[in-house]
N, C-alpha and C positions, 0 to 999 in steps of 0.2 A: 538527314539534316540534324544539326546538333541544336539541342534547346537552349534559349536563352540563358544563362547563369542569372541575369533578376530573375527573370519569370519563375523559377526555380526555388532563389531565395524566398519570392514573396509566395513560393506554393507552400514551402517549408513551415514560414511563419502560419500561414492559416492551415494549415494541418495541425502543429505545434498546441496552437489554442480552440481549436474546432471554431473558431471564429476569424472571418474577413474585418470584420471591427478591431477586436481586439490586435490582429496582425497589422492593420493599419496605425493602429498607435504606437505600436512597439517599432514600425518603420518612417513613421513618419511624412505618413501618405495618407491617401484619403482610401474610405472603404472603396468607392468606388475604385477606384485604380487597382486597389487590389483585388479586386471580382473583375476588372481586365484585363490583369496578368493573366488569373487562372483561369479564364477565359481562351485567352493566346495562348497560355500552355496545349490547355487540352487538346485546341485543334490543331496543333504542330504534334500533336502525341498522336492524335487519332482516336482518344481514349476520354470518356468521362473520369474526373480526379476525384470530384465530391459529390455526395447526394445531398442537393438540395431542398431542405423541408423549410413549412416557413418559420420556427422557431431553434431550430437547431440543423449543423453541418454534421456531414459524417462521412467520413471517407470511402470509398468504393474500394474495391479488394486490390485493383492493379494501383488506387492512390495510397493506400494501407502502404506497398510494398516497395512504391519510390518513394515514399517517405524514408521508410526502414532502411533504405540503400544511399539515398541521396544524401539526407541529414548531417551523417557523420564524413562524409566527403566534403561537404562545403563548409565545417568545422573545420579539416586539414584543412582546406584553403586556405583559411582565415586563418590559422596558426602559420603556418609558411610566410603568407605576407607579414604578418605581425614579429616573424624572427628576422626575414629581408629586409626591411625596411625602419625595423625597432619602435613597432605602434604597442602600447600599450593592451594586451589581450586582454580579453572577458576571464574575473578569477572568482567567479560568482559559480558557487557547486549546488546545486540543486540536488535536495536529498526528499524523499517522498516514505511515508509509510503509514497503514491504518490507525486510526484517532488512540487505540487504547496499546498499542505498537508502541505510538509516539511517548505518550505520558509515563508510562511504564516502565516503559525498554532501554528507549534513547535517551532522553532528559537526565536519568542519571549519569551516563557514558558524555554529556555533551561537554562537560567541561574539556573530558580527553579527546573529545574528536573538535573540538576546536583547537587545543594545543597541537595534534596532528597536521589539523590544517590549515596551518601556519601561511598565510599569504594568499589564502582563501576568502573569499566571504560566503559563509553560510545562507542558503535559503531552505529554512523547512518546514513540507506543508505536511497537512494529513490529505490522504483518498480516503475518498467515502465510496460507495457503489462496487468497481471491481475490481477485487483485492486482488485478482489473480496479474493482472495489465498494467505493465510497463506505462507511468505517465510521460506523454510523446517530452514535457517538457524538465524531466527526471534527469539526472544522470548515473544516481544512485536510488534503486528506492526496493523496500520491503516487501512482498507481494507474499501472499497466502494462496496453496493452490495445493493438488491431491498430485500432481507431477511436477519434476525440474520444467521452471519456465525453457523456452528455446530461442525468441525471439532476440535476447541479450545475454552474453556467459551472464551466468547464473551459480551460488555456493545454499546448499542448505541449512540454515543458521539449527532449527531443532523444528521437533514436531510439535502437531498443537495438539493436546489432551487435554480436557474440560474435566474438574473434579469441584463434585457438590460441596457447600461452604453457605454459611449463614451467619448470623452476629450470635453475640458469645451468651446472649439469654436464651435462644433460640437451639444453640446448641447443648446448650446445660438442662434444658427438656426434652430434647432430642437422646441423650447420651444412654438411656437404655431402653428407647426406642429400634423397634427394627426396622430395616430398610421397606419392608414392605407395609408401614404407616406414613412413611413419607407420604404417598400419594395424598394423604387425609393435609398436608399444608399448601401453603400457594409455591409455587415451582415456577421459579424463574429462567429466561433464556431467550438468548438474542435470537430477534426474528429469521435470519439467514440458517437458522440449525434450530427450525421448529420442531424436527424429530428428535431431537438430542435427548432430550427426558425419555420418550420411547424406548429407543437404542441402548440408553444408562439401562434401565429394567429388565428389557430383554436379556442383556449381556451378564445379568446376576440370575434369571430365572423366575424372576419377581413380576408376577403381574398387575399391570399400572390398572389401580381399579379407579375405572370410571362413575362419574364425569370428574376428573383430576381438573384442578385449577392449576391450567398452565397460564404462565403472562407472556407473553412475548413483547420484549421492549428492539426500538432499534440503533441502539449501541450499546455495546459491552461497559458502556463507564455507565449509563444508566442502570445494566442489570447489577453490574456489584454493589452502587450505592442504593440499592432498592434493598438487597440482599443487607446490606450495613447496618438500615435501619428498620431490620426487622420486619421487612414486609413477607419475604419466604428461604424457600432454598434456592439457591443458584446456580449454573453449572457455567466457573470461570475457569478460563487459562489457567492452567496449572503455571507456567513456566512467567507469567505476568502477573499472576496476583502476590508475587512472593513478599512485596510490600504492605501489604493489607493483611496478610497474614502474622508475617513479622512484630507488626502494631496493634496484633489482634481485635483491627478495625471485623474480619474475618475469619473464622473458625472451620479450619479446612475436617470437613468429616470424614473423612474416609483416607486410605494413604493411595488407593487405585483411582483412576477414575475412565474416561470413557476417552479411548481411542480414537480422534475423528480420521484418521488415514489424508488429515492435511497437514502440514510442514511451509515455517516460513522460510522465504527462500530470500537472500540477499541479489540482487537484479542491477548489474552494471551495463551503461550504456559505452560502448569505448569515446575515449576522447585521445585521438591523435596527438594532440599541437600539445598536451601536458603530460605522456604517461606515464614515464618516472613517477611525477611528483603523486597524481592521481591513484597509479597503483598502490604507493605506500598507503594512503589515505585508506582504499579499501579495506588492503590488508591489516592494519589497526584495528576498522572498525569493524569486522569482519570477526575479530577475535574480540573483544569484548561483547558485542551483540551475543555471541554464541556463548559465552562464557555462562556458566546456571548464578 
């Protein structure tokens, strides 16, 4: 038997937001109906779609994979009616990428990827948490990860290398300083790559003498402006800090810096019902994002 096309839509939207709430607003129903669709889904499937806790929704692995498959099919739907019949489509492009991604990366580039697209309405958020995952309500988004994502064609914009930087009095005492006193200041670094000062030392031969004051902050726009104002060394994005550098808000020390063997990857969801228009978009911002 073939599943409902609502029950479907309304599994889509609470999948989309990992909420029955929030999918009930965006449809214009009440929670409850929407935890009776997915209700009716499941047992026309045979199959549990969500795990239910009582603070948070989370998908099961068979709802993960009719999300993945369904989604972009009731998207062509809705563009097919919307060319038959001449309804007005959704031109609302949903772009995603990590908070210091965002500041850094895109915001300069946004003037040109708004001229790009052109008859679009932009939404752009940051993810926080995991950088590597397609967000379900994405259609473009940034992800940081050690492989090519696979979930969604996917382009590797560059890799991410972290090189130590500190503000410009910090480094003007530092300047015939050897690497192996650093350990003697505060040493900065986002908490997701607490080894990363570790790994910097090892990979020159330099033993991090303990007890080192390492900080661990949790996000990259806090560790560079810690790092700004003197509080240690830092170890930022080589390929995002090139502003702060340029303004010698930061004083990049070194020209190498430390390998993390991750790479941002540009992450497209396909969209049917526009791809002409969609594809140029990518392809734009595709080249600019990459661009050093």
């Amino acid at each position: 038997m073939t599943p409902s096309l609502r029950g479907l839509r309304v599994f889509c939207e609470a999948a989309r937001h990992r909420s029955f709430k929030t999918a009930a607003e965006t449809l214009y129903i009440t929670a409850s109906a929407v935890s009776h669709q997915v209700r009716s889904l499941e047992s026309e499937l045979g199959s549990a779609l969500f795990v239910r806790q009582t603070r948070a929704l989370a998908l099961t692995p068979k709802g993960e994979a009719l999300f993945e498959q369904i989604d972009p099919l009731l998207r062509e739907v809705g563009g097919v009616c919307d060319s038959l019949f001449g309804r007005t489509s959704s031109t609302v492009l949903r772009f995603a990428a990590p908070p210091f991604f965002a500041t850094e990366r895109l915001l300069p580039h946004l003037p040109g990827l708004v001229a790009s697209a052109s008859g679009y309405e932009l939404d752009v958020v940051t993810m926080d948490g995991q950088p590597d995952r397609h967000p379900d309500a994405a259609d473009i988004a940034v992800l940081l990860a050690d492989q090519p994502p696979t979930v969604y064609p996917s382009e590797k914009l560059f890799g991410l290398t972290l090189v130590p930087a500190c503000a410009p009095a910090l480094a003007e005492r530092l300047q015939t300083a050897s690497i192996a006193t650093w350990s003697n200041e505060t040493l900065l670094v986002h908490q997701s790559r607490a080894n990363a000062w570790r790994r910097f030392f090892a990979a020159r031969r330099v033993r991090l003498q303990l007890p080192a004051r390492v900080v661990q902050l949790d996000s990259m726009f806090a560790v560079v402006r810690a790092a700004e104002q003197g509080l240690g060394i830092a170890l930022v994005p080589e390929a995002l800090a090139q502003q702060w550098f340029r303004r010698n808000a930061l004083v990049r020390l070194l020209d190498d810096g430390l390998a993390t063997g991750d790479a941002y990857y540009l992450s497209t969801r396909p969209r049917p019902s526009d791809e002409a228009q969609f594809r140029t978009v990518v392809t734009r911002l595709s080249a600019a994002l990459a661009d050093a």
